[in-house]
SENUTOR-877171 format. One line per 8 residues: number of its first residue (from 1); their letters; for each residue x, y, z of C-alpha. Coordinates in pm, 1 decimal, always signed. Example, Ala and Ser with C-alpha at 12.3 -4.5 7.8 and 13.67 -1.06 7.14 Angstrom:
SENUTOR-877171
1) AS) +1230.0,-450.0,+780.0 | +1367.0,-106.0,+714.0
end
This chain:
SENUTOR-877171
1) XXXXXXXX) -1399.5,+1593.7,-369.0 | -1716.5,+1469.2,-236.9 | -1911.6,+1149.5,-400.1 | -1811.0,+829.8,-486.3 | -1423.3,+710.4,-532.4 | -1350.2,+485.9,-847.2 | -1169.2,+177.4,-662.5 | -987.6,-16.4,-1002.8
9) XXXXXXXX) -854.5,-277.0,-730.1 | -731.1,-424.2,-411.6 | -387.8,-551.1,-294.9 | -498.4,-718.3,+27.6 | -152.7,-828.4,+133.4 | -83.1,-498.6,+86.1 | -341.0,-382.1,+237.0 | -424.0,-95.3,-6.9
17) XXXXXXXX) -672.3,+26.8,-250.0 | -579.7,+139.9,-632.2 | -767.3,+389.4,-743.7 | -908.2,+419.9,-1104.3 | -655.3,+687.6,-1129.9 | -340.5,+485.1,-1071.1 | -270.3,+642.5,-715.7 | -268.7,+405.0,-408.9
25) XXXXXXXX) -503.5,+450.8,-85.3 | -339.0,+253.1,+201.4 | -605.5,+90.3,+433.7 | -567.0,+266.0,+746.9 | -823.4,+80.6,+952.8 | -990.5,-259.8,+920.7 | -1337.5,-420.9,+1074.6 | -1444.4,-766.8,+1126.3
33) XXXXXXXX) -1807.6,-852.5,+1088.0 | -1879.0,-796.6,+1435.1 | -1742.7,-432.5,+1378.1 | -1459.8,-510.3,+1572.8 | -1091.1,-312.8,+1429.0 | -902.5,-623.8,+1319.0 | -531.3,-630.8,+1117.7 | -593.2,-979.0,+985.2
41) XXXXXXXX) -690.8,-911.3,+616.6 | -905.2,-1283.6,+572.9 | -1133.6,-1174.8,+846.5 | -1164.6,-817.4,+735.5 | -1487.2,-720.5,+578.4 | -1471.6,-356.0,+548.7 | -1112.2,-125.0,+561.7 | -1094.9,+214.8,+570.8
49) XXXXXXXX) -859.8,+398.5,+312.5 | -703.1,+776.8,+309.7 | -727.1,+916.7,-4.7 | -456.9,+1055.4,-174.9 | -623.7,+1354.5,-176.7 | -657.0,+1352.0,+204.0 | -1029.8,+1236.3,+257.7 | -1110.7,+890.9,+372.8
57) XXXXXXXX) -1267.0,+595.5,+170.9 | -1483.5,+285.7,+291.1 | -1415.1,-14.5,+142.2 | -1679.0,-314.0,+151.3 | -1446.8,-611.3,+101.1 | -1662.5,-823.8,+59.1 | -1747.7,-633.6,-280.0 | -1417.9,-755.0,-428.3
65) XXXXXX) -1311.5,-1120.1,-562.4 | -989.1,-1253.4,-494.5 | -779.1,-1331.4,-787.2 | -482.0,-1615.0,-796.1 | -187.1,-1585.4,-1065.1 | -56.6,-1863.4,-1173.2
end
């Protein structure tokens, strides 16, 4: 598997990724914007995934809007 990774969406208090496929990718590592590894999630802008497959995935954060149920 080499290329891009469909990302459907992001549980950030869960700190994983769902993948257009249905499986989860649990964010392994996160940065702040100074490139510093953080584990707060509201100063994280980028988080590193593993695949299900067993690769890695990038995440840019900022990328994604946060959603509120009500």
């Amino acid at each position: 598997m080499a290329g891009k990774v469909a990302v459907a969406a992001l549980n950030r208090s869960g700190k994983y990724a769902i993948l257009a496929d249905d499986r989860i990718a649990p964010f392994t590592e996160m940065f702040d914007e100074d490139g510093e590894e953080t584990a707060d999630i509201s100063v994280a802008v980028t988080a590193v995934a593993k695949h299900p497959d067993g690769l890695w995935i990038v995440i840019a954060l900022g990328e994604w809007e946060s959603v509120t149920l009500h």
